[in-house]
C-alpha positions as a printed NumPy array, in Angstrom:
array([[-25.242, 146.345,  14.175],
       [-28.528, 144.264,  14.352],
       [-30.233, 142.37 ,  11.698],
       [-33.888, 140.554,  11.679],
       [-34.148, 138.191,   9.677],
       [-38.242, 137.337,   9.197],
       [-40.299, 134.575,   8.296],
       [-36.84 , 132.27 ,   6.731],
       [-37.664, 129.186,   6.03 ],
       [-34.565, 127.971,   7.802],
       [-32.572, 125.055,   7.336],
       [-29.204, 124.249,   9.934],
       [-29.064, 122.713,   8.068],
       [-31.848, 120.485,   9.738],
       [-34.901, 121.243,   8.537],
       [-36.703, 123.924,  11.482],
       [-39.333, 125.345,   9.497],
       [-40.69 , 129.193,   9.497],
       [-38.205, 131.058,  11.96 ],
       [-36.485, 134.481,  12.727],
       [-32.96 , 134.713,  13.014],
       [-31.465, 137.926,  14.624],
       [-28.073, 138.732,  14.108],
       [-25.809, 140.771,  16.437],
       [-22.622, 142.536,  14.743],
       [-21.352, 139.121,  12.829],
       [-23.204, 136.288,  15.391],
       [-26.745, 134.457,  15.144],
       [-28.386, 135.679,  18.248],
       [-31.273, 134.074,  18.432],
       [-33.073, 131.813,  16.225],
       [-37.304, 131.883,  17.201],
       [-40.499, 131.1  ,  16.172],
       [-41.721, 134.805,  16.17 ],
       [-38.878, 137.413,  17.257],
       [-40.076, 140.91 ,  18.134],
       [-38.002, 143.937,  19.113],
       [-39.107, 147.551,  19.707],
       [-37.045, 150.511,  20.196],
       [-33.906, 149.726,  18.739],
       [-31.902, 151.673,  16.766],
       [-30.063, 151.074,  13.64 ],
       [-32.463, 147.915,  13.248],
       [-32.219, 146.368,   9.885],
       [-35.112, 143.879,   9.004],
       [-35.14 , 141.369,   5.874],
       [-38.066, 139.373,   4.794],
       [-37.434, 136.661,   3.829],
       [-40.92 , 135.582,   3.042],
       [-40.656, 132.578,   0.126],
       [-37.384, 132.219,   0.519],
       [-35.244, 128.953,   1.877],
       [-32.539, 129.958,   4.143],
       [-28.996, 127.727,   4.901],
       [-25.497, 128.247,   6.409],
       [-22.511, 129.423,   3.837],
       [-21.061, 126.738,   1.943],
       [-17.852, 125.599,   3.661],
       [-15.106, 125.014,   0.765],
       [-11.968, 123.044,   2.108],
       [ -9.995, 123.108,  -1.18 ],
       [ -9.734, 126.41 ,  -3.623],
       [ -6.802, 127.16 ,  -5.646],
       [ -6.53 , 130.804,  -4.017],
       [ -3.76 , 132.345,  -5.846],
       [ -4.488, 130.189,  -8.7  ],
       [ -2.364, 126.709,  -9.741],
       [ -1.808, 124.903, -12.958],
       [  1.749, 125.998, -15.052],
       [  1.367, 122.101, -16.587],
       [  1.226, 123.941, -19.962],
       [  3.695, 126.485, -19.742],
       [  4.006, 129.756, -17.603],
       [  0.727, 130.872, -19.864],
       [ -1.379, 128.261, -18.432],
       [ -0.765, 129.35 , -14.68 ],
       [ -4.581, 130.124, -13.633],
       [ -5.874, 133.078, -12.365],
       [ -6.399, 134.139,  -8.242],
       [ -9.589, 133.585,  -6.857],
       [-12.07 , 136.986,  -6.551],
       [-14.211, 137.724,  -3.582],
       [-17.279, 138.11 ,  -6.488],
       [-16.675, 134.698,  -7.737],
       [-16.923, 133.106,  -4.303],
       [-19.679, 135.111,  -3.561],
       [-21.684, 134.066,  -6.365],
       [-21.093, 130.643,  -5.584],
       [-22.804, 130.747,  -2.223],
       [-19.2  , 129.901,  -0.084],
       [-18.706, 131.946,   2.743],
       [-15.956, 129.661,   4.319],
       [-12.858, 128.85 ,   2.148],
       [ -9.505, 126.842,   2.774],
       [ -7.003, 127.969,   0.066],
       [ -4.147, 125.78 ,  -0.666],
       [ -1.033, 124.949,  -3.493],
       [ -1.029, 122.85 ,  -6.385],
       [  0.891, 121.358,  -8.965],
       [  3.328, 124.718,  -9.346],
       [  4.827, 125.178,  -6.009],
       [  7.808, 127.056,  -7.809],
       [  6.348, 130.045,  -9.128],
       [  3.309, 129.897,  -6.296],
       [  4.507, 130.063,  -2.685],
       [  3.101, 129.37 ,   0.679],
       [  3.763, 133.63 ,   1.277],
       [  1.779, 134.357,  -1.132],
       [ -1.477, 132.708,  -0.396],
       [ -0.888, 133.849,   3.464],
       [ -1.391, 137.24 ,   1.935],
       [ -4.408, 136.209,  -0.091],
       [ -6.284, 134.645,   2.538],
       [ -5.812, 137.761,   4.973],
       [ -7.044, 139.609,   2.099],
       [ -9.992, 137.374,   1.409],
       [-11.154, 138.238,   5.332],
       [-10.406, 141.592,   5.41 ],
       [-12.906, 141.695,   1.852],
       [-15.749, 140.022,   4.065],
       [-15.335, 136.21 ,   4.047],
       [-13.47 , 133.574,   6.003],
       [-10.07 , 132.504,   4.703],
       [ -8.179, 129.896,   5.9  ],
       [ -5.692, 128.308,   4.338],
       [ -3.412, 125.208,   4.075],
       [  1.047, 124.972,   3.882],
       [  2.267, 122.521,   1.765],
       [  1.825, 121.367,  -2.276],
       [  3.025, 118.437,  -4.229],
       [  6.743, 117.937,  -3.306],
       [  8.455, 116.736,  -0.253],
       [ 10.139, 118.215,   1.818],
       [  6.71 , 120.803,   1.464],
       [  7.077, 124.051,   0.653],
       [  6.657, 126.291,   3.821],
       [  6.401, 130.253,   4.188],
       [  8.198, 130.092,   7.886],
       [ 11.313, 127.363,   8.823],
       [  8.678, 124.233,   8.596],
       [  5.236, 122.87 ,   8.508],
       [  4.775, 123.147,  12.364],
       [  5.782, 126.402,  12.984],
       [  3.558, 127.662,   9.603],
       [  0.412, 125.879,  11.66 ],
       [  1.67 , 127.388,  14.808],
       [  2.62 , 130.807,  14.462],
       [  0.564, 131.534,  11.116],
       [ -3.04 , 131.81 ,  12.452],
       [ -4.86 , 131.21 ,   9.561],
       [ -2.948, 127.732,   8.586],
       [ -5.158, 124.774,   9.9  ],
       [ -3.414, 122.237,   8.183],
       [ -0.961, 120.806,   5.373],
       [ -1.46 , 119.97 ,   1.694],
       [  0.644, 116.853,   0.343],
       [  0.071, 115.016,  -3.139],
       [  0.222, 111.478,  -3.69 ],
       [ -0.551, 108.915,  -6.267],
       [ -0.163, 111.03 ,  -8.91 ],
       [  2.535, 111.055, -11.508],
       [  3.318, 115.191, -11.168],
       [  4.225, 114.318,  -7.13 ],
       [  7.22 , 113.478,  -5.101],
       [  5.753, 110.012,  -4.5  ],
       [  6.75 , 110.531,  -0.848],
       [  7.36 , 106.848,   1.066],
       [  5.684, 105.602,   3.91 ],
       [  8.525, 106.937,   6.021],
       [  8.198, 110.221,   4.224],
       [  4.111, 110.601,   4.703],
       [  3.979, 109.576,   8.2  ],
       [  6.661, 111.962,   9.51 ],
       [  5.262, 115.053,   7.943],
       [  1.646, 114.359,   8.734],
       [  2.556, 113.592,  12.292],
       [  4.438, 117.126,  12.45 ],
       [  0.689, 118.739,  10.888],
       [ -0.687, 116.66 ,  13.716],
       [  1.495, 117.813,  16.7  ],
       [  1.322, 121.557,  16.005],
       [ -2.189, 121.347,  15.236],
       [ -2.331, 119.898,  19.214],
       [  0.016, 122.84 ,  20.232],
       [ -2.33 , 125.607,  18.583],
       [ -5.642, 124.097,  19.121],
       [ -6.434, 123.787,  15.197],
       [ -7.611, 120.671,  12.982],
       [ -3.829, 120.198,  11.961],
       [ -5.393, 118.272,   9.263],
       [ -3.548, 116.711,   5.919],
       [ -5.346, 117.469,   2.963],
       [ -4.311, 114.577,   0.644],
       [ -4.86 , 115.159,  -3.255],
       [ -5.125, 111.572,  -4.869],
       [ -3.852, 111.301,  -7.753],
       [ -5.25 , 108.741, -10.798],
       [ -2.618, 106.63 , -10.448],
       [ -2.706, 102.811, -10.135],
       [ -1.932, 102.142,  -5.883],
       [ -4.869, 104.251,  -4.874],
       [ -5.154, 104.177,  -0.918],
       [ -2.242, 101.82 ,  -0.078],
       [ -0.064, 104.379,   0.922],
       [ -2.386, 105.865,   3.377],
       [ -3.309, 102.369,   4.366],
       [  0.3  , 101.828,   5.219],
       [  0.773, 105.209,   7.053],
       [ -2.402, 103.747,   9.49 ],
       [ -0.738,  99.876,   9.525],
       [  2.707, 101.157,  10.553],
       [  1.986, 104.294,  12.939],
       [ -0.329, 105.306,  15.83 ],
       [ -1.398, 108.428,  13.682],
       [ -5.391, 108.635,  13.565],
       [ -7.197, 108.322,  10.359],
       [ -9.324, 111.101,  10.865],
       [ -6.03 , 113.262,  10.638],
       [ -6.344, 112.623,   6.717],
       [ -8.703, 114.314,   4.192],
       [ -7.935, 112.441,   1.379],
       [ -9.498, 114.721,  -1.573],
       [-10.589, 113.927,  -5.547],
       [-11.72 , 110.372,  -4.511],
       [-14.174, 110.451,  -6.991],
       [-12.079, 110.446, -10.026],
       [-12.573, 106.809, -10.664],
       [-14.275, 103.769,  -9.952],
       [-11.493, 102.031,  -8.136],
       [-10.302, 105.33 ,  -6.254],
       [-13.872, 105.989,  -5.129],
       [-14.907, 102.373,  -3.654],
       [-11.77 , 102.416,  -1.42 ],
       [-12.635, 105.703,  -0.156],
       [-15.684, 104.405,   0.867],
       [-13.957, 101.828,   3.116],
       [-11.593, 104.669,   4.078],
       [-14.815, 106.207,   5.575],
       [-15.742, 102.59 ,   7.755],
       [-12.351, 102.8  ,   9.005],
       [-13.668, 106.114,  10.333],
       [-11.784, 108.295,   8.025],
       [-13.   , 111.149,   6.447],
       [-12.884, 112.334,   2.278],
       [-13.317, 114.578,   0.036],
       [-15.359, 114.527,  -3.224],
       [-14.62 , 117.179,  -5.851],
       [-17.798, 118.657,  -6.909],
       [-15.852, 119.659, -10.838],
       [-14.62 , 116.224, -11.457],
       [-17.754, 115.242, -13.644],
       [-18.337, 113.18 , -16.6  ],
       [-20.761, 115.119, -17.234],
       [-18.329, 117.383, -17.544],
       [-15.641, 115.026, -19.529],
       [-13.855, 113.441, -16.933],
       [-14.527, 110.12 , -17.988],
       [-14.504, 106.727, -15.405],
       [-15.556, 109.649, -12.951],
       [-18.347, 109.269, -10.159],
       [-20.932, 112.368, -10.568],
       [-20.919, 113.91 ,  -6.785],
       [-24.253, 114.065,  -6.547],
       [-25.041, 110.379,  -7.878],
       [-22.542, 108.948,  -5.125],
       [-24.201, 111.046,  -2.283],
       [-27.465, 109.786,  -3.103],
       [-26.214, 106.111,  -3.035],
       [-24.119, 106.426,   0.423],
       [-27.312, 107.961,   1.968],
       [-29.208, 104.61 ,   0.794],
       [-26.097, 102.82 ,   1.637],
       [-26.196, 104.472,   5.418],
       [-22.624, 105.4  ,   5.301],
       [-21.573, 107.969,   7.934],
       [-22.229, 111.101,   5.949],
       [-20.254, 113.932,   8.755],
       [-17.404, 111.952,   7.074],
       [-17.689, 112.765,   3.501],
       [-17.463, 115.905,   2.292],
       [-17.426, 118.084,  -0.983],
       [-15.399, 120.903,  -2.496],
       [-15.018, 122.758,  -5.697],
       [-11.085, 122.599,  -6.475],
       [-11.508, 126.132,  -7.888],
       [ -9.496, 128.098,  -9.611],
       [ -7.25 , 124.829,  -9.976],
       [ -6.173, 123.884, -13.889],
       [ -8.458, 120.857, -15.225],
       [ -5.225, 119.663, -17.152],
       [ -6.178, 116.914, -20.037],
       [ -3.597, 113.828, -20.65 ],
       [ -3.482, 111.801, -23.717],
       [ -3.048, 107.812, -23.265],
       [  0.76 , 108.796, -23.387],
       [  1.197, 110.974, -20.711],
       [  1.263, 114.173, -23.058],
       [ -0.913, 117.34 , -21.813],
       [ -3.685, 117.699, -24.514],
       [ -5.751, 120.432, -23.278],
       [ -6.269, 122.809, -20.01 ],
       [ -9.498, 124.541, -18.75 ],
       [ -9.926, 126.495, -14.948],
       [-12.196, 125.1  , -12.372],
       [-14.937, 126.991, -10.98 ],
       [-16.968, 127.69 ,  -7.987],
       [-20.647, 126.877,  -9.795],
       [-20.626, 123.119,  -9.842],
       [-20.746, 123.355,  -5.87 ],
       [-24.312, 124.593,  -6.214],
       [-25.319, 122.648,  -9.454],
       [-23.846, 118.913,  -7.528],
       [-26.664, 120.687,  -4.789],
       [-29.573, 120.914,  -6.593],
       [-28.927, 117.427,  -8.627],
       [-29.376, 116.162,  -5.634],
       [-32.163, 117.057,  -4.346],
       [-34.007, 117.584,  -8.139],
       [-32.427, 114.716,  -9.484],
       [-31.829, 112.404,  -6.936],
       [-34.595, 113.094,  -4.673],
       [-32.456, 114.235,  -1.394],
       [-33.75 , 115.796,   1.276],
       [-32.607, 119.892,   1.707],
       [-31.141, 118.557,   4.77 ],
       [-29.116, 115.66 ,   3.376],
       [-27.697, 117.801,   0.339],
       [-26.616, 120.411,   2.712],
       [-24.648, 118.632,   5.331],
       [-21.676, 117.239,   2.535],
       [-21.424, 121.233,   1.942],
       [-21.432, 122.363,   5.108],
       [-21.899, 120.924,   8.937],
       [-19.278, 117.718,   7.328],
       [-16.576, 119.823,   6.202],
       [-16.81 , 122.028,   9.042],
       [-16.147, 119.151,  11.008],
       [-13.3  , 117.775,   9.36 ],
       [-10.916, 120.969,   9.065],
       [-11.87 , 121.334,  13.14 ],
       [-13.927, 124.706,  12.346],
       [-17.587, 123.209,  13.321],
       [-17.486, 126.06 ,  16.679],
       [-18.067, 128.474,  14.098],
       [-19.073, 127.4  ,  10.714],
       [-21.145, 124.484,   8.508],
       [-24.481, 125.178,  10.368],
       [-27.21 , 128.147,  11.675],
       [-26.991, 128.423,  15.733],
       [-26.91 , 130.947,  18.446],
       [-23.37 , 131.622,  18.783],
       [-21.552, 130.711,  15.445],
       [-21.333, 132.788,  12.968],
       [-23.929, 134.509,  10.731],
       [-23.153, 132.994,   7.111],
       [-26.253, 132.572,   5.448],
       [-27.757, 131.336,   1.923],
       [-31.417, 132.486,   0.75 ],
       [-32.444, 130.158,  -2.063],
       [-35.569, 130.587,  -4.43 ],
       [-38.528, 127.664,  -4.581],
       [-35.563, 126.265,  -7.82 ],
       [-33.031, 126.362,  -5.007],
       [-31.288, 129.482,  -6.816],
       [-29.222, 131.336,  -4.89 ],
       [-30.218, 135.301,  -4.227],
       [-28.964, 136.51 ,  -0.997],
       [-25.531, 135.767,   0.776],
       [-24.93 , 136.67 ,   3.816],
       [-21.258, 136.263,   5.471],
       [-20.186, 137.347,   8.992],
       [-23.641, 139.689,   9.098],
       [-23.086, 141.443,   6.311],
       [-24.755, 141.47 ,   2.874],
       [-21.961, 140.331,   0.266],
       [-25.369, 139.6  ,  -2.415],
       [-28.929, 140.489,  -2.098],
       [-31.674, 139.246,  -4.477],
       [-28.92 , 137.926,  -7.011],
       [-26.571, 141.602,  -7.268],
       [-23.325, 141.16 ,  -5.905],
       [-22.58 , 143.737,  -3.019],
       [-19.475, 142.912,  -2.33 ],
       [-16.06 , 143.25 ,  -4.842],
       [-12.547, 142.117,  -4.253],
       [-10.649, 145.368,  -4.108],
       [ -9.287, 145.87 ,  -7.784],
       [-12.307, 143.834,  -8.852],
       [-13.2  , 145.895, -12.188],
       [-17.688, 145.678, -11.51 ]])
């Protein structure tokens, strides 16, 4: 199938001004000034006169068949639907474990993310949780990044009082066996690392790089913005040549106080001049936002979301006065990069894929487009998960 895109005002999410953008079966084509084709059938044409056009969001860290349990089986949150990610402009989404890894299982969200393709985005997914040893679906972690073809990487949990608080020992063996079979099957083989709010921050990552040979840019470490002290040694991390993750939910905006708003800390590492294809933001959807007293004691539990993705977005560039270029590339060309998918995904050329965003002149999203296919046009979702009730 062919589709014309006309007259986008097209972002790469470098800034290229009025193009066309045809689109063969589920590639970009060609991207030109003025495209014109005669005599082909089964042409489909779009205008997209007025309209600001980006790549799909890249998400590296969504709660896919749900997490949470810290409040009883009742508070285990729900799976992900194709609508919701739809609606929030991703078109590229790593799923992973949380905090349950009992009543969750690496199996499981294998079958969710083939699902999630088969529906009409890109899954890929993550083995791994909280504990160590990590929960695997095959006989380890390198065979599940192997043999399991949509696995890119491994999820472990540290500084955080519901983990295994893994030692150094512990940490560097099982990233280097993520890093070795992500060699052997040509994949990122990255270690998605959620930091927890406890009180030694980076040192155990710091002593992973001091005592082995493994590189830093192996490590995602993910949620560095959920305090001050967290969030200025993730911005060394990032000197070091490191890359992290910023969680676009963790908000005080939202009520998670001593947090750092995503879109304030962009802003200041672009004046800063950090290296911004290191740092990187995700939505932790779909993932319990589990409230703890001064005592330890769970005091409250809400579900994370795909929206603040696109909100952090537009604060920056309303609020902080970014660039459409700058507020893209955290969202898309950077975490591309990181999880080793940038062949395909995070930005708009001839030969990746065809996952585009049309935004309104209030940067509101109306059109998705993933793979060449309309999943949303002008704001209607087109696209349901299959016992989505719509």
């Amino acid at each position: 199938m062919l589709t014309l895109i006309k007259n986008a005002n097209l972002y790469t999410p470098k800034p290229l001004g009025t193009r066309d953008i045809l689109i063969a079966n589920s590639k970009i084509a060609a991207i030109e000034a003025d495209l014109t084709l005669n005599g082909l059938p089964n042409l489909k044409v779009i205008d997209a006169k007025n309209r600001i056009v980006t790549p799909g969001l890249v998400d590296g860290h969504v709660h896919l068949i749900g997490g949470g349990g810290e409040g009883g089986f009742a508070s285990r949150t729900p799976e992900a639907n194709l609508s919701d990610l739809v609606k929030g402009g991703v078109t590229t989404v790593v799923g992973l474990l949380g905090t349950d890894c009992l009543t969750r299982h690496v199996g499981s969200l294998f079958a969710k993310t083939k699902a999630l393709n088969v529906e009409g985005i890109t899954a890929f997914m993550l083995t791994g949780g909280y504990p160590v040893p990590s929960p695997v679906a095959t006989v380890g972690i390198r065979e599940d990044i192997v043999f399991m073809d949509p696995v890119i990487g491994l999820k472990i949990a540290i500084n955080d009082h519901r983990s295994s608080h893994p030692s150094v020992h512990e940490l560097a063996r099982v990233s280097s066996e993520a890093r070795t079979a992500g060699l052997t099957a040509d994949k990122a083989g990255c270690i998605v690392v959620h930091m927890g709010g406890g009180k030694k921050n980076f040192d155990l990552l710091n002593a992973v790089l001091e005592e082995t040979d493994i590189p830093i840019r192996q490590f995602i470490p993910t949620h560095v913005n959920r305090h001050t002290a967290l969030y200025e040694q993730a911005l060394e991390w990032t000197k070091k040549g490191g890359f992290i993750d910023l969680t676009a939910g963790i908000n005080p905006e939202r009520g998670a106080r001593g947090s750092k708003k995503v879109s304030e800390a962009i802003a200041e590492c672009y004046r800063d001049e950090y290296d911004m294809s290191r740092i990187c933001i995700s939505s932790d959807a779909n993932g319990s936002v589990p409230v703890f007293d001064e005592n330890g004691v769970l005091s409250g539990i809400g579900v994370a979301g795909f929206d603040p993705l696109m909100q952090e977005f537009r604060d920056m560039v309303q609020r902080e006065k970014l660039s459409l270029e700058d507020a893209l590339v955290p969202l898309t060309s950077s975490p591309a990069q990181s999880l080793g998918l940038s062949k395909k995904k995070g930005s708009l050329d001839v030969g990746k894929d065809a996952d585009l965003l049309f935004l309104d002149q209030e940067l509101m999203l109306s059109t998705v487009i993933a793979q060449g296919e309309t999943l949303m046009d002008d704001g209607e979702v087109k696209a349901w998960g299959t016992f989505e009730k719509h």
